[in-house]
N, C-alpha and C positions, 0 to 999 in steps of 0.2 A: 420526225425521227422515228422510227422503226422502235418494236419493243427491244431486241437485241442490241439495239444504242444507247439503248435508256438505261437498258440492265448492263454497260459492259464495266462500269465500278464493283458488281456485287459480286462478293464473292464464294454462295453457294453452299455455302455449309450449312447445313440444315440445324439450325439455332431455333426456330420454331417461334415460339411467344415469345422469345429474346427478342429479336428484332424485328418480326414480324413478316408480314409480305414482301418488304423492299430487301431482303434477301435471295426472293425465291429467283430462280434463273430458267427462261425456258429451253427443255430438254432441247427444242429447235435450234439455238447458238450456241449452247456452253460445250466448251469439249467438257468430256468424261476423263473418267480414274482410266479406264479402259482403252484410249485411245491416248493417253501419254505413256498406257507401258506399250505402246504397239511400237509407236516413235524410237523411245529406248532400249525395245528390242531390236530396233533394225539400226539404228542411228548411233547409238551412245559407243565411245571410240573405245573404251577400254574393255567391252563386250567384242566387238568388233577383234580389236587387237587379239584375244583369246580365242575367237575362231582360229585367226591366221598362224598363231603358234601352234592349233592343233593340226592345220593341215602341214606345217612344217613337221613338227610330230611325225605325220602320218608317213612319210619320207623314210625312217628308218627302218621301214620293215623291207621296203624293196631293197634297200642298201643291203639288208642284213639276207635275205634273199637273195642277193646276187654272190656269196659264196658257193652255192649251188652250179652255178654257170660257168661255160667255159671262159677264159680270158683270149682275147684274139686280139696279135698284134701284127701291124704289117709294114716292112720298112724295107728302102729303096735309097739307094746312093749311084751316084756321076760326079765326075769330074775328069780333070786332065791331072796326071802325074808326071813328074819327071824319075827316073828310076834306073842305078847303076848298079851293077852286080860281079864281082869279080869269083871266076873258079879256079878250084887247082886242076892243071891239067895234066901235070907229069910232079913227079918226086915222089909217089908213090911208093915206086921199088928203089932199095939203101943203093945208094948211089949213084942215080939219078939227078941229073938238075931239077930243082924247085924250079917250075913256071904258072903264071896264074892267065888266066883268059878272061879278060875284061871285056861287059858287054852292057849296052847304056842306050837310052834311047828315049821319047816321050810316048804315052800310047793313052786311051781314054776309059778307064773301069766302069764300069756301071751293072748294077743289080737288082732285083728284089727277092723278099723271101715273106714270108710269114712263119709266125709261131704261135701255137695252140697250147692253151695250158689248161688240163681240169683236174681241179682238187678230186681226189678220191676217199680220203678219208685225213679229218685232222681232231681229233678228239669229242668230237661231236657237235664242236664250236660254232659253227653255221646253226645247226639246227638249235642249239643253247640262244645264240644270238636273236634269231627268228621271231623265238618262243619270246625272248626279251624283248624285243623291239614292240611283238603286239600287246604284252602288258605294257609297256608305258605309252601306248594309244589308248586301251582305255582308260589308265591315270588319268592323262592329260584329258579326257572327255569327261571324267569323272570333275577334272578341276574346271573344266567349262563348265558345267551344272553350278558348281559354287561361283563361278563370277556374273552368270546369270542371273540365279539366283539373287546376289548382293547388287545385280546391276538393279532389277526390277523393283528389291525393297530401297534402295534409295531413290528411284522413282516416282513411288507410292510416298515414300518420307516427305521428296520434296514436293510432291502434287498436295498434300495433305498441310504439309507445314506454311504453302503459301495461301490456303482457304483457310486456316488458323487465323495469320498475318493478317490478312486482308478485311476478316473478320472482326479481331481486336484492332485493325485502323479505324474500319467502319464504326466501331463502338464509343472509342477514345474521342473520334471527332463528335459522335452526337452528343458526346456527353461534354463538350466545348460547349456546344451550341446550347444546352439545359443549364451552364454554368454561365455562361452568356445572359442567359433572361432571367439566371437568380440574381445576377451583379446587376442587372437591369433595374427589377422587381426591388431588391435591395437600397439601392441607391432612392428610386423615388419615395420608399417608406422613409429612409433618412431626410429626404427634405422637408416630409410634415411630419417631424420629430417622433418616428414611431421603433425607432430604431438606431441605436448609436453607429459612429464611427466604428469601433470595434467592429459590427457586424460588414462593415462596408469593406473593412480591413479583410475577414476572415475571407468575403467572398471574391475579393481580387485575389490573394494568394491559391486559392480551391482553382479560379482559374489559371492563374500562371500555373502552377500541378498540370493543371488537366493540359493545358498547352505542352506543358513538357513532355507528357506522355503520347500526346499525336508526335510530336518529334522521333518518339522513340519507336515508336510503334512503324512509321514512316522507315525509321532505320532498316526497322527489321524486316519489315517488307518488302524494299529493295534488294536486300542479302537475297531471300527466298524467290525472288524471282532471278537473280543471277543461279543460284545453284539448280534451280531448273533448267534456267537455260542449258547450264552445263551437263547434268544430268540425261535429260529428255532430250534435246538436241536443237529444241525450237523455243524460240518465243511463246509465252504462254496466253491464250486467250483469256476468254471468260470459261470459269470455272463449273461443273453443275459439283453435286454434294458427292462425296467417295461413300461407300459403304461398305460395311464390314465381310469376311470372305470365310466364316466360323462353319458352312456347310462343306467345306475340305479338310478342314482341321481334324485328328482324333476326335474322339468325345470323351475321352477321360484322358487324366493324368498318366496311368500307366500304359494306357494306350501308344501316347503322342511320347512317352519316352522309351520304347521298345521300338518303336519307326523311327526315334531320330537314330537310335544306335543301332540299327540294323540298315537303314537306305541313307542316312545325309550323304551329299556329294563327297564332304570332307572324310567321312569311314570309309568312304568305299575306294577315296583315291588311297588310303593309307593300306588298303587289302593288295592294292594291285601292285603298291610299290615295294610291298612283301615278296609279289611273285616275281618283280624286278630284279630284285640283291638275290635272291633265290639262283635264277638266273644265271646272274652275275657269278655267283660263286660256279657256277658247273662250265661257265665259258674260262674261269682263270683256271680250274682242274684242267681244262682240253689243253692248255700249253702244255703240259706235263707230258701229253700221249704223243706218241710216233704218228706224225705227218706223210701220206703218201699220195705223188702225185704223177698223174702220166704230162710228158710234153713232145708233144710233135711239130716238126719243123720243115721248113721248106727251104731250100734257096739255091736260083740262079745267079749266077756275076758270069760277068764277058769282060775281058781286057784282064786277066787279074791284078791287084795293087799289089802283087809281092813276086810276080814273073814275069819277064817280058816275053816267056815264051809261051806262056798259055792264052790263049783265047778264048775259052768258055768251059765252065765247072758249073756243077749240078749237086745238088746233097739233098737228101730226104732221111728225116730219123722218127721214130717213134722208143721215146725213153722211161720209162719210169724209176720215180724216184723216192725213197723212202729215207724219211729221216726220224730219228729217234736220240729224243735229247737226254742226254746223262744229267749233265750241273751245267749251268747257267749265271752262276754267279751270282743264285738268291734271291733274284727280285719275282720268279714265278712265285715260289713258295711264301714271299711275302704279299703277293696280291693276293694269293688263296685266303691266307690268314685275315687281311683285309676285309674282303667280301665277306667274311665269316662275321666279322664285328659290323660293316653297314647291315648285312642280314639282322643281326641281335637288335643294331638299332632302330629298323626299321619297325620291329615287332614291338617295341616299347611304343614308337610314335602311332601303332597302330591301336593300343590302350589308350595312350593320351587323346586320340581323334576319340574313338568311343567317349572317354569321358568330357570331354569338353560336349557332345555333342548331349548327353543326356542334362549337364549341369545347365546348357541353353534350354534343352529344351521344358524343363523344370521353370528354369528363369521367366520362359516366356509365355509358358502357363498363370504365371502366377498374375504376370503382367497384364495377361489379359482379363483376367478373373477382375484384377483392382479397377480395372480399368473401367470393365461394366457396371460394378458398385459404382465409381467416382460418378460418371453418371447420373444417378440417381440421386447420391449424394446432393452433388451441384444443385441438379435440379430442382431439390427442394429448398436449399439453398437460396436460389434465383425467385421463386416463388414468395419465399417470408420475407426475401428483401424486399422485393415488391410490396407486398402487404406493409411490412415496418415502411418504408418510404413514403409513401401513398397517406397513414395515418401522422407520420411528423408532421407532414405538409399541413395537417388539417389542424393539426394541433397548433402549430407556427401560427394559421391564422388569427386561433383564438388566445397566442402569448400564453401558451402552456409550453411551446417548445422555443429553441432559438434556435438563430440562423445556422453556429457551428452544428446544433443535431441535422438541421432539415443536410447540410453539404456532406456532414458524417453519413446519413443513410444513402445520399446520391451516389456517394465512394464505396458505398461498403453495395450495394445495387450495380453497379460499373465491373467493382472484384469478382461480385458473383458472374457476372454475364462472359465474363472473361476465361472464370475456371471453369464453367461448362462449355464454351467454346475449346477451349485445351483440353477438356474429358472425352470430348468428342473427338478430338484429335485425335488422342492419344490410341481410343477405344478401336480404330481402324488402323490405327498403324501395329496397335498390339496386337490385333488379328493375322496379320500380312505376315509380321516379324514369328509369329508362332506358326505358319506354314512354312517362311522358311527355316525354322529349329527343325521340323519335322523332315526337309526335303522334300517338298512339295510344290515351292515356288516355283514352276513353271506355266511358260507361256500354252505347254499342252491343256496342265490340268486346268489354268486359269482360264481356258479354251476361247485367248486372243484370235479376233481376226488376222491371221500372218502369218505369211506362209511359214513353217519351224524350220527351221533350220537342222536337216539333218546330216550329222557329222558321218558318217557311213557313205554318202555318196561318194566325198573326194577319196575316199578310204580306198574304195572301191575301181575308181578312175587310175590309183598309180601304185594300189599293190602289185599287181604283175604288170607292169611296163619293165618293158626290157631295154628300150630304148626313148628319147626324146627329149627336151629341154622347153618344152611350151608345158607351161603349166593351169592344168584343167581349173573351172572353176567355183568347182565343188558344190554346184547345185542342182 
């Protein structure tokens, strides 16, 4: 069996004197932190899905640019008519007979014409629209950076939280098996009476515990490998350790909160949806203005449908037309008002994005701060239990200690190994999670192998199409 066989239970987290070598993972099998955000940058659907709303997005600026252009339509009719016509032919002059001249017969009409239509001016509502259309492309690019963003730390969360899992399985069981050889150990001092019943009792229950906790522990580690799955997009291998990502981070507090409230994805879509209602209000003023437009027209017919005696007419016009609304019946003046009030609103929601985005990023300052203590904390932690553990042991032998201390220090040794496995968790995910408070979680800065994704190409492919129904594929 291969070393990558032997290691594919371990799960990689760099626990150190915890659990020793039977942790360590060679960098040669395990994937990395780095290669499951690559997966879930190209893989994970609800990233994916945020692309494809942005190139849909991207579609209304040509919409909104095709104001600008002429309209050309071209239309053609045939058929067979039946068609009777009666005239007056006398009774003209007073006293005269009234006679009429009936005339009927089938014949076949047919034509075509075209018509040209180009706006020349309608309150500036094209170019209002335009300007709209390309503020809510960068919105919408600005809200891809945020699902990004959240795709990648749920990523990191789930890559992190199954080397946790896997870790605290790994522990739970050895400490089965240490619980195992005390009930062992146990049992044969009770038969050359060196130890009651009682202690036989405490060390079956210490293992049915520890049994329950591989159960849970097992639980839990199932969960974390499903929301991988679902996350990252693959099945998850063998794990190597994730490490912390603090050389992109601010380096101070007021630093990382002036970047989150001046770049997070979330401020910047609420900037652009300012310039949106903005917008909005100058295209409901344009209905208010005089519309003027020229149309030019074409058209042949042969046979006409409304003469049996004509056989071909010809018409050419060039028109223009200029319309200018008085009252409308209230509903312009009410969208104006409208836009007025989404404008007001939009500039509140653009405060509340600022503030949410400093109060994370405070939050996850602090988080990480705690988190590097807990560390340390643990660590020592993990250490004196060891120490305390090691001397009950010795004590037990000489009936200075009893069986419940020597299982007390194994539990309270197990606890320890446990919360610096979860401090270390936590210590790398509250790194990740304070780049993304900052707006920093990307696949550029993080500088993944993969190709980026950049939202400008398809931008680029179907802003000025003027015609076509095949859609590019934006890369």
């Amino acid at each position: 069996m291969s070393r990558c066989d032997r290691n594919r239970w371990v799960s990689g987290l760099a626990i150190g004197a915890i659990v020793g070598a039977a942790f360590g993972v060679s960098p040669l099998c395990a994937e990395t932190l780095e290669s499951a955000l690559v997966q879930a940058y190209q893989n994970n659907p609800t990233l994916n899905s945020q692309r494809a709303s942005l190139r849909a997005t991207d579609e209304g600026v040509p919409q909104a640019l095709s104001g600008y252009r002429p309209k050309v339509t071209v239309t053609a009719s045939g058929g067979e008519q039946s068609l009777s016509q009666a005239a007056k032919t006398s009774g003209i002059v007073p006293g005269t007979a009234l006679s009429y001249l009936t005339q009927s017969g089938y014949n076949a009409p047919y034509g075509a014409g075209a018509t040209v239509t180009q706006t020349i001016f309608n309150g500036f509502q094209t170019a209002n629209k335009t300007r709209q259309a390309e503020a809510t492309v960068l919105a919408a690019r600005a809200t891809l950076r945020v699902t990004e963003q959240t795709v990648l730390l749920s990523a990191v969360t789930a890559y992190m939280n199954l080397l946790r899992d896997t870790a605290i399985l790994d522990l739970q069981r050895r400490n089965v098996e240490v619980l195992q050889e005390q009930l062992r150990q146990t049992r044969d001092r009770f038969n050359v009476g060196e130890v009651t019943r009682t202690d036989v009792a405490q060390s079956e229950s210490s293992l049915a515990s520890g049994r329950s906790q591989v159960l849970l522990a097992e639980s839990n580690y199932n969960a974390s490998v499903a929301i991988y799955r679902q996350v990252v997009g693959s099945n998850p291998g063998k794990l190597a350790p994730g490490t912390p990502v603090d050389r992109f981070s601010p380096h101070s507090l007021p630093e990382a909160v002036s970047v989150a409230s001046a770049s997070h994805p979330s401020v910047v879509t609420a900037e652009y949806n300012i310039d949106v209602a903005q917008q909005q209000v100058k295209v409901a003023e344009g209905a208010l203005a005089p519309t003027l437009s020229v149309t030019g027209n074409v058209q042949q017919n042969f046979m006409s449908a409304s003469s049996l005696n004509i056989y071909q007419s010809y018409s050419a016009s060039v028109l223009g037309q200029l319309s200018v609304p008085l009252y409308q019946g209230g509903a312009e003046y009410s969208l104006v008002r409208q836009a007025k009030e989404t404008l007001g609103q939009k500039r509140i929601d653009m405060d509340t994005a600022r503030d949410s985005a400093r109060q994370l990023a405070v939050q996850s300052w602090g988080q990480l701060e705690a988190g590097k203590a807990n560390i340390e904390a643990t660590t020592s932690q993990v250490q004196a239990a060891e120490i305390a553990l090691n001397g009950v042991r010795e004590e037990a032998r000489v009936g200075q200690r009893t069986t419940f201390d020597v299982l007390t220090a194994q539990q309270t040794l197990v606890n320890a190994r446990v919360a610096l496995v979860t401090a270390q968790h936590d210590r790398v995910v509250a790194s990740y999670t304070l780049l993304a408070a900052v707006g920093r979680l990307t696949a550029e800065m993080l500088g993944l192998r993969v190709p980026i994704y950049d939202a400008k190409v398809h931008y680029e492919q179907v802003r000025d199409s003027w015609a076509g129904i095949r859609t590019p594929d934006g890369r």
